[in-house]
N, CA and C of each residue as an Amber inpcrd file, in Angstrom:
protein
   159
   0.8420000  -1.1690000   0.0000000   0.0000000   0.0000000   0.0000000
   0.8930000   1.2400000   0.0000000   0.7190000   2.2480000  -0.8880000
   1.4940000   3.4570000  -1.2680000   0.8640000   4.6730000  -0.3880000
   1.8010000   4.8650000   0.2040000   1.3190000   6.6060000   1.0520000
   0.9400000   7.5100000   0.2810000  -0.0340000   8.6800000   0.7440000
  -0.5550000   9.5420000  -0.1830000   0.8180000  10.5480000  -0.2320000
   0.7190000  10.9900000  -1.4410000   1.7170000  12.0780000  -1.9890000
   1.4250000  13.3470000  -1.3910000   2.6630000  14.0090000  -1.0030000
   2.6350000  15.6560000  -0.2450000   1.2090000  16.2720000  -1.2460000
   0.9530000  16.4300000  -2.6680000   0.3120000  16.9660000  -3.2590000
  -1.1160000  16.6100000  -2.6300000  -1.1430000  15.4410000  -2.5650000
  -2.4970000  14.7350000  -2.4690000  -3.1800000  14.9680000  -0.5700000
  -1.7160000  15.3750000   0.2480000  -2.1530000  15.9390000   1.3280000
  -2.5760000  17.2990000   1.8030000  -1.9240000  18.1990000   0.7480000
  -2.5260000  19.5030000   0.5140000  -3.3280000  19.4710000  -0.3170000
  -4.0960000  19.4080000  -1.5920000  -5.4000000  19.0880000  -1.8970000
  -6.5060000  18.6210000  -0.7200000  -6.1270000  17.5320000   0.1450000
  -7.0920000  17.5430000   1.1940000  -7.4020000  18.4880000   1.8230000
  -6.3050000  19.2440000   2.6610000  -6.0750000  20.0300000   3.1730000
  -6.9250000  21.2140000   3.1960000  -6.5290000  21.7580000   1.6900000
  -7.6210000  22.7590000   1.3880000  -8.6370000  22.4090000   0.8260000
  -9.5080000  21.2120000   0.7570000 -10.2710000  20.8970000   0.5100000
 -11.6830000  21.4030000   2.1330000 -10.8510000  20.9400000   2.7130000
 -11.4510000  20.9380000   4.2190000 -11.3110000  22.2500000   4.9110000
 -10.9730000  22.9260000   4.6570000 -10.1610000  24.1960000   5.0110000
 -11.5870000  25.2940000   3.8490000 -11.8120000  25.0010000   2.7110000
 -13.1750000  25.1420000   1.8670000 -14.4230000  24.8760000   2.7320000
 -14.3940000  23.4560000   3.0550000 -15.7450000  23.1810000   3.1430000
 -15.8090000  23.8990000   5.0560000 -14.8570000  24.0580000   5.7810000
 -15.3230000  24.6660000   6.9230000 -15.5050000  25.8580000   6.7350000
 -14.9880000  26.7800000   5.7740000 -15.1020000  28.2580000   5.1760000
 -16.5720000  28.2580000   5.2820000 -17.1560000  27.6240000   4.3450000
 -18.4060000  27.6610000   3.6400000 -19.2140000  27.3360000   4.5260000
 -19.1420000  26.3550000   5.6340000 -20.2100000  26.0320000   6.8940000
 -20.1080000  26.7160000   7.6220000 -19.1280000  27.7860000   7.8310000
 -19.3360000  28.9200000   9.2240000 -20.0910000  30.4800000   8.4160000
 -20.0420000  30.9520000   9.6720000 -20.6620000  32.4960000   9.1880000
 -20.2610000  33.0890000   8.0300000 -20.5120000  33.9140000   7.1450000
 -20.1050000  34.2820000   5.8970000 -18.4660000  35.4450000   6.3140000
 -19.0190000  35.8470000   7.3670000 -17.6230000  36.8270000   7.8040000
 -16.3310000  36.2860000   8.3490000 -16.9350000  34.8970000   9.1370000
 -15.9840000  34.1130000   9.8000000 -14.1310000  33.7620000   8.9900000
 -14.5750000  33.3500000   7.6580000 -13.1170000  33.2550000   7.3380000
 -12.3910000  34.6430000   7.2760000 -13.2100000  35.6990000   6.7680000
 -12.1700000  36.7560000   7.1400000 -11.7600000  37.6520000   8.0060000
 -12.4610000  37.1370000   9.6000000 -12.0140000  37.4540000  10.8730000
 -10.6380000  36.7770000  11.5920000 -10.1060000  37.0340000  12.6410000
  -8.9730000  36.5900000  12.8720000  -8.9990000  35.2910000  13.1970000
  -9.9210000  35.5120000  13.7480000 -10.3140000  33.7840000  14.0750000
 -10.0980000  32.7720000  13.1890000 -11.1500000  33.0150000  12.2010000
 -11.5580000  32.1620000  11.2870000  -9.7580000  32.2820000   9.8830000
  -9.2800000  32.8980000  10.1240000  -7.6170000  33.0930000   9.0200000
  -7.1880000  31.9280000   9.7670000  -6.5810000  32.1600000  11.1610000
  -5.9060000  31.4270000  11.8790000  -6.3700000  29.8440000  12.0650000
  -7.5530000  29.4670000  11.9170000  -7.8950000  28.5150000  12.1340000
  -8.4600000  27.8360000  10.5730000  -8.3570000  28.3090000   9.5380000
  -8.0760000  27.9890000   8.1030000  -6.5460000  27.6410000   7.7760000
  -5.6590000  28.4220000   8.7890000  -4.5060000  28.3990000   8.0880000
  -3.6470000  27.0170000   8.9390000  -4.5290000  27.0060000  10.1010000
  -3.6690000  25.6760000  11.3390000  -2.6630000  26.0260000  11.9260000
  -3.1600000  27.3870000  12.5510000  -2.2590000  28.1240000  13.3190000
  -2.5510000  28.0190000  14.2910000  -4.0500000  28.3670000  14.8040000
  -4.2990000  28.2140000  15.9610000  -5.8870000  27.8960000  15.4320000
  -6.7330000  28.2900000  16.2350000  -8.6550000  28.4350000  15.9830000
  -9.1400000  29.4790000  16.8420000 -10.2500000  28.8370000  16.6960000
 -11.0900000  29.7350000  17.7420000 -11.3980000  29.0570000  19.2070000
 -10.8050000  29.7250000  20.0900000 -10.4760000  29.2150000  21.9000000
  -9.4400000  29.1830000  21.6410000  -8.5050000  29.2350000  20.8220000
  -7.0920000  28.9920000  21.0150000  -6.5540000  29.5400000  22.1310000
  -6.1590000  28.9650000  22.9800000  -5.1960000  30.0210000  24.3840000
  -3.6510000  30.0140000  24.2920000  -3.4120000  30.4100000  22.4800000
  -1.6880000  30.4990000  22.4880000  -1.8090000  32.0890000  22.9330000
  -2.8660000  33.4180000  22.4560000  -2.6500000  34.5790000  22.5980000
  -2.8570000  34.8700000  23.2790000  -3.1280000  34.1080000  24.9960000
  -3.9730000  34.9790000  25.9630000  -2.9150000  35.4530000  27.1340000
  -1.4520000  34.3120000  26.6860000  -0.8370000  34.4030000  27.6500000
   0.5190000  35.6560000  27.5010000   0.2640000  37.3450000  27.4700000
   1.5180000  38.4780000  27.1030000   2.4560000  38.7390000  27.9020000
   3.4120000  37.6080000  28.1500000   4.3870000  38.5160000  28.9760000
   5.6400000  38.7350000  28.6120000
């Protein structure tokens, strides 16, 4: 059995990264939230930004 190809894991990728676009609020992908959590940086609840010191 052959592993999927880097290509074939980014095609998923943004495949899913589409279809959660399209199921949230229409503003959501272009709030901070919704970038960061398209891009798999962080999401929404993320607690990487809460902590400034």
């Amino acid at each position: 059995m052959r592993r999927p190809t880097h290509e074939l894991i980014c095609a998923a990728a943004a495949l899913q990264a589409e279809r959660t676009a399209v199921a949230g609020d229409a503003s959501w992908p272009h709030s901070i939230n919704g970038l960061t959590a398209l891009r798999g940086i962080g999401g929404v609840g993320s607690e990487a930004n809460t902590d400034q010191s």
